[in-house]
C-alpha positions as CSV (number, residue, x, y, z in Angstrom):
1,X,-4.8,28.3,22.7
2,X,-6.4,30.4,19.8
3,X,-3.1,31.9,19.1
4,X,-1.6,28.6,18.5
5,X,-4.5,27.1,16.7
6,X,-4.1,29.9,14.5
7,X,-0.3,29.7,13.9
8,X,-0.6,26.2,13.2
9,X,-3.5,26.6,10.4
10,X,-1.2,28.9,8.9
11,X,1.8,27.4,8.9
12,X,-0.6,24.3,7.2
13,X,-1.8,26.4,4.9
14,X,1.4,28.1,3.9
15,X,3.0,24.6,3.9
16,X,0.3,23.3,1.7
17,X,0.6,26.1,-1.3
18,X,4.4,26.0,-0.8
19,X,4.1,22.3,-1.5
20,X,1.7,22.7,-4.9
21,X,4.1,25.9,-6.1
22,X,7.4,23.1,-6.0
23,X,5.8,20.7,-7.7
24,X,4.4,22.9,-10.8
25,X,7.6,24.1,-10.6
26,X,9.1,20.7,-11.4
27,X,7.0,20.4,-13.8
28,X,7.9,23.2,-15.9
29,X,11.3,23.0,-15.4
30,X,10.8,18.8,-16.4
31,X,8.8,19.9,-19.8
32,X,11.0,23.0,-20.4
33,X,13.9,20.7,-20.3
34,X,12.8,18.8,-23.3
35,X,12.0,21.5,-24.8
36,X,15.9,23.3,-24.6
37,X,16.8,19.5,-25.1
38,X,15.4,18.5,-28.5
39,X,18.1,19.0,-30.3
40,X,20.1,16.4,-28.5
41,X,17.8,13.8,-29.9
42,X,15.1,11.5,-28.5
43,X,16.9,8.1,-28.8
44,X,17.3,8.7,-25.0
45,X,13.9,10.0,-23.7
46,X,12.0,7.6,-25.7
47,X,13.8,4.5,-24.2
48,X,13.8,5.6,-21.1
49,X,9.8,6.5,-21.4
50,X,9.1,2.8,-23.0
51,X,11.2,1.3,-19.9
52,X,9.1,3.3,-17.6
53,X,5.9,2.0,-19.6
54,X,6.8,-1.4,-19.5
55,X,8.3,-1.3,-15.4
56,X,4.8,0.2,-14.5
57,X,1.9,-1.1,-17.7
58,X,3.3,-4.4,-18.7
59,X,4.8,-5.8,-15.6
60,X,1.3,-4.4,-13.9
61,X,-1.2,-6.1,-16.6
62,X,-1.8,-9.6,-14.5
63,X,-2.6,-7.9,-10.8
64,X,-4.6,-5.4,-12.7
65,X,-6.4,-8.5,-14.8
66,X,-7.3,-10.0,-11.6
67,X,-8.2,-7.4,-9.0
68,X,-10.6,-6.2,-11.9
69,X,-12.1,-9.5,-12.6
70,X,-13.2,-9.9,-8.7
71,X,-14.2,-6.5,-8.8
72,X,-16.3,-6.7,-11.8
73,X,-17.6,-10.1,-10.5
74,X,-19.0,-8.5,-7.0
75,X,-20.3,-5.3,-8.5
76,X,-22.3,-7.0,-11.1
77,X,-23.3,-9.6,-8.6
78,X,-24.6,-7.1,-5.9
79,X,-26.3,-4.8,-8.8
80,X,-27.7,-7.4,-10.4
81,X,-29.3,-9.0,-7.0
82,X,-30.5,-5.6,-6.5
83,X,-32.0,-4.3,-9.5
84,X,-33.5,-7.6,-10.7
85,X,-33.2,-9.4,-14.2
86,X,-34.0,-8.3,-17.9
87,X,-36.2,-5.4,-17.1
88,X,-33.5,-3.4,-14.8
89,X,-31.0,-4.2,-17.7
90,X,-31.0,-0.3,-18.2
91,X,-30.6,0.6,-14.3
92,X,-27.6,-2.3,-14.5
93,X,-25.6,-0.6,-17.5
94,X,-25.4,2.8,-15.2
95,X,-24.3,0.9,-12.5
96,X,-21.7,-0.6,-14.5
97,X,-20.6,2.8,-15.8
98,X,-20.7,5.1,-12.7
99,X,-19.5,2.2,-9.9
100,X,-16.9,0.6,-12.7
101,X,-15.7,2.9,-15.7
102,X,-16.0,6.1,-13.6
103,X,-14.9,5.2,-10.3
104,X,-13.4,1.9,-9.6
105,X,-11.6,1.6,-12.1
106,X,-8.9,4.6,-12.6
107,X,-9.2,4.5,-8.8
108,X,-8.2,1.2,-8.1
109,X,-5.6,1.4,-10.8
110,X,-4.1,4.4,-9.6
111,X,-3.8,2.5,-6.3
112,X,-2.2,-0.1,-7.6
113,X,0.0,2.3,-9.5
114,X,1.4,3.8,-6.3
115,X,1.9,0.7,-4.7
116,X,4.1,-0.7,-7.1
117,X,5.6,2.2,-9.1
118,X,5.2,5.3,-7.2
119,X,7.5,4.0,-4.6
120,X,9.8,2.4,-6.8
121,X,9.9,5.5,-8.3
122,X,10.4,7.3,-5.5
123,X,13.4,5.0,-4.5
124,X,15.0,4.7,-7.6
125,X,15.4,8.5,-8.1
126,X,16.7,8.7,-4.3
127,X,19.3,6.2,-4.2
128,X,20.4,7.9,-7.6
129,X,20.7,11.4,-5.2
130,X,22.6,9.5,-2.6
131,X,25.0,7.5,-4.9
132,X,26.0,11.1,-6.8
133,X,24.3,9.5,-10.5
134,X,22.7,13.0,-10.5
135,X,25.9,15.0,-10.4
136,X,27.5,12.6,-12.5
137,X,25.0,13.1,-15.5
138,X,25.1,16.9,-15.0
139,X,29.2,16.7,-15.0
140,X,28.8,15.1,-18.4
141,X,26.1,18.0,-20.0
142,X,23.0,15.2,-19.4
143,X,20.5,17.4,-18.3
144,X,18.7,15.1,-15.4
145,X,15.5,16.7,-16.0
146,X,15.6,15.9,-19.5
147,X,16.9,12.2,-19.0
148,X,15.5,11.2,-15.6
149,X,12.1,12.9,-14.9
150,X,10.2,13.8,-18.2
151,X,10.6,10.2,-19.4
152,X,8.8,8.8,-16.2
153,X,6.6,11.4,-15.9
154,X,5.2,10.5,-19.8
155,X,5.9,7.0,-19.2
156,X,4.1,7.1,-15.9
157,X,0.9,8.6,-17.6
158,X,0.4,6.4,-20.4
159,X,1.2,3.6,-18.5
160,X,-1.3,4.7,-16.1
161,X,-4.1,5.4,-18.6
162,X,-3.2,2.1,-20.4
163,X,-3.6,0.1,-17.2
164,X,-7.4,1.7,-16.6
165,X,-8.7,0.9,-20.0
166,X,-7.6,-2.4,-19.5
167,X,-9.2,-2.5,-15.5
168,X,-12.6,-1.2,-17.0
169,X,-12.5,-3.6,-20.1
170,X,-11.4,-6.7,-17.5
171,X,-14.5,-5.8,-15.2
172,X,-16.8,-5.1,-17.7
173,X,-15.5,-9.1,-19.0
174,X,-16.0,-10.9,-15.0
175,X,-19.4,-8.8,-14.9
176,X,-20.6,-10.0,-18.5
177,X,-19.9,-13.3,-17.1
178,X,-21.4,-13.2,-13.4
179,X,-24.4,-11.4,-15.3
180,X,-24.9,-14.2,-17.8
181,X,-24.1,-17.1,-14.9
182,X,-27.0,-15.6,-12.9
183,X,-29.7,-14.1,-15.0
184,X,-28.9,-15.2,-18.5
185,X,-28.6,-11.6,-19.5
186,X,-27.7,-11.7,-23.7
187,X,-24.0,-9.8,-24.5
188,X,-25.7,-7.5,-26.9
189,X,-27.7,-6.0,-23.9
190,X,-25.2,-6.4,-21.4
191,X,-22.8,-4.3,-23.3
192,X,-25.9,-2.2,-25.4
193,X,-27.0,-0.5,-21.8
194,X,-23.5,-0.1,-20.6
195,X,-22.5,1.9,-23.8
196,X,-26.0,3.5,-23.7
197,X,-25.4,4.4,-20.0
198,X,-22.2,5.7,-21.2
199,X,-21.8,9.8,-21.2
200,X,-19.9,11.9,-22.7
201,X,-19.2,13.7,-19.1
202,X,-18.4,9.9,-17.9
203,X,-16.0,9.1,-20.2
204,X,-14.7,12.8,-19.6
205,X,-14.2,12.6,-15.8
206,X,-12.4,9.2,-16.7
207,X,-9.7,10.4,-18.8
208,X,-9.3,13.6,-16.0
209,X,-9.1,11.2,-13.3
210,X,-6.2,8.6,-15.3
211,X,-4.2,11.2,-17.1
212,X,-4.4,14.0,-15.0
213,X,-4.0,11.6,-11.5
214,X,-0.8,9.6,-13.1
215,X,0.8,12.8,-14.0
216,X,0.4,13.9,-10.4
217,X,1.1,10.3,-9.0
218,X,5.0,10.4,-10.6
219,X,5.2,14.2,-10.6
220,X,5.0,13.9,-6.8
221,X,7.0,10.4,-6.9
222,X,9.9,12.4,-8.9
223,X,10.2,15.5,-6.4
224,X,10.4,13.2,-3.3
225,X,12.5,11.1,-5.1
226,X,15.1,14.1,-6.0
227,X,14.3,16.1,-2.8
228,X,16.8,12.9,-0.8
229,X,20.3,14.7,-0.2
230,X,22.8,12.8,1.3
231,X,21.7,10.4,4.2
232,X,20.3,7.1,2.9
233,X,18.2,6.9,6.1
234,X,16.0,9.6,3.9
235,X,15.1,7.3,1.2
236,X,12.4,5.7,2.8
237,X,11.6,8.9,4.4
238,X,10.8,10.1,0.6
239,X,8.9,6.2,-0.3
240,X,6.4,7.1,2.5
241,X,6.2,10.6,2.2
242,X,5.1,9.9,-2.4
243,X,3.1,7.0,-1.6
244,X,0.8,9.3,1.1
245,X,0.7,12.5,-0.8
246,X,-0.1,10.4,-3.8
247,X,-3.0,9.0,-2.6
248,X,-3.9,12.1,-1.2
249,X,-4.2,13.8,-4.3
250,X,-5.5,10.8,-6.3
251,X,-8.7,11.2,-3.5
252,X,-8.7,14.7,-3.6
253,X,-8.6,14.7,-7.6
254,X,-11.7,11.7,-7.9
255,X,-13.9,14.0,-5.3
256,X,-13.1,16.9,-7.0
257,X,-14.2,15.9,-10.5
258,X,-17.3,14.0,-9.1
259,X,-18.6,17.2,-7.6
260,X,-17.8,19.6,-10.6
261,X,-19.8,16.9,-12.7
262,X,-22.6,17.1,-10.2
263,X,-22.7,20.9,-10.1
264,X,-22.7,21.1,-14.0
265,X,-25.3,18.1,-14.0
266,X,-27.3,19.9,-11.6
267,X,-27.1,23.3,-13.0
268,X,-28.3,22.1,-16.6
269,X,-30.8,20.1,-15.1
270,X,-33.0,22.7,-13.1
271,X,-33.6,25.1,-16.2
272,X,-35.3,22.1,-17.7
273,X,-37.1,21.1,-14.8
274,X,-38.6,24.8,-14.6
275,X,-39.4,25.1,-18.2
């Protein structure tokens, strides 16, 4: 039993690094194909980078709109029931940063992301595989990497930082509202304690947790996407298998950042606590 609980965890673990080496490899085989690439032009990349922006920001802008809205509208509703009216306008403005502009928001975008780009993605790049697209652009000295990966990829991650500035600023709008409905809180102090509230580690972690999590949400959707070979019975095998690992690592990357900003918060706040 040990023996095979032991083989397992390895196997796991040998999986796991395997998996991380292949997609940094893709990575620098994407970036290092625009690189050998640029003196082809950039007519190419940069439409197909603005398609990929407008497929995944533009097309996303109303869901996003409205799942922030009722977001903003419940947080701000439940903070302000619990920290009262004008004198908890302070404890309100962290709220708002740390529950909305730090963690809802690239969060929930970044789900929203996967569901309706990640797979598509995912598909896309698959059915390309199955249909021989891929061998064709190679027959005709297109280098796929060049043409077909590094424009999602940067597509992918302005789109997804795009879409979280416009979450935050959409919640931060229903909770100004819901704020001002129930305890006639003025804007200049709604806004004043939530920009006062505002860090610069806060607005640090957000920018880690859009542009580094899109990058990893299309890097991933790209490998599964090119890893189909021939069966089309493995296309939706690689839709699941991008969607999962994605939100895998989107979790993995918001609880890693929270707890390296609570270890450095921690560690620069004991010295001062001593002295």
């Amino acid at each position: 039993m040990l023996l095979r609980w032991m083989d397992a965890t390895g196997r796991s673990t040998v999986s796991f690094f395997r998996y991380g080496f292949f997609l940094a490899a893709f990575l620098y085989l994407s970036i290092n194909a625009v690189w050998l690439g640029r003196h082809l032009g950039h007519r190419d990349f940069r439409r197909e980078s603005l398609l990929q922006i407008y497929f995944t920001g533009v097309q996303a802008m109303g869901p996003v709109i409205l799942v922030a809205l009722g977001v903003g509208v419940l947080a701000i509703a439940q903070g302000v029931e619990g920290v009262g009216a004008l004198s908890g306008a302070d404890r309100l403005g962290r709220l708002v940063t740390v529950v909305l502009l730090r963690e809802l928001a690239p969060l929930l975008t970044g789900i929203v992301v996967i569901v309706r780009s990640v797979t598509a993605v995912s598909a896309e790049l698959g059915l390309m595989r199955i249909s021989r697209e891929v061998e064709t652009l190679e027959a005709m000295g297109i280098p796929p990497m060049r043409n077909l990966i590094a424009p999602r990829l940067l597509g992918g991650v302005v789109a997804s930082f795009g879409l979280s500035v416009l979450f935050a600023a959409s919640a931060l709008v229903g909770g100004f509202v819901v704020s001002r409905l129930l305890v006639s809180l003025p804007a200049n102090l709604f806004f004043g304690s939530v920009l006062s509230a505002t860090s610069r580690s806060d607005v640090l972690a957000f920018g880690i947790k859009t542009i580094v999590g899109g990058l990893g949400m299309f890097l991933i959707a790209c490998f599964h996407g090119m890893d189909v070979e021939r069966s089309p019975s493995q296309v939706p095998v690689a839709i699941s298998r991008a969607a999962l690992h994605s939100l895998v690592f989107l979790l993995v990357l918001h609880g890693a950042v929270d707890t390296w900003d609570l270890i450095t918060t921690t560690s620069h706040r004991i010295p001062g606590g001593l002295l």
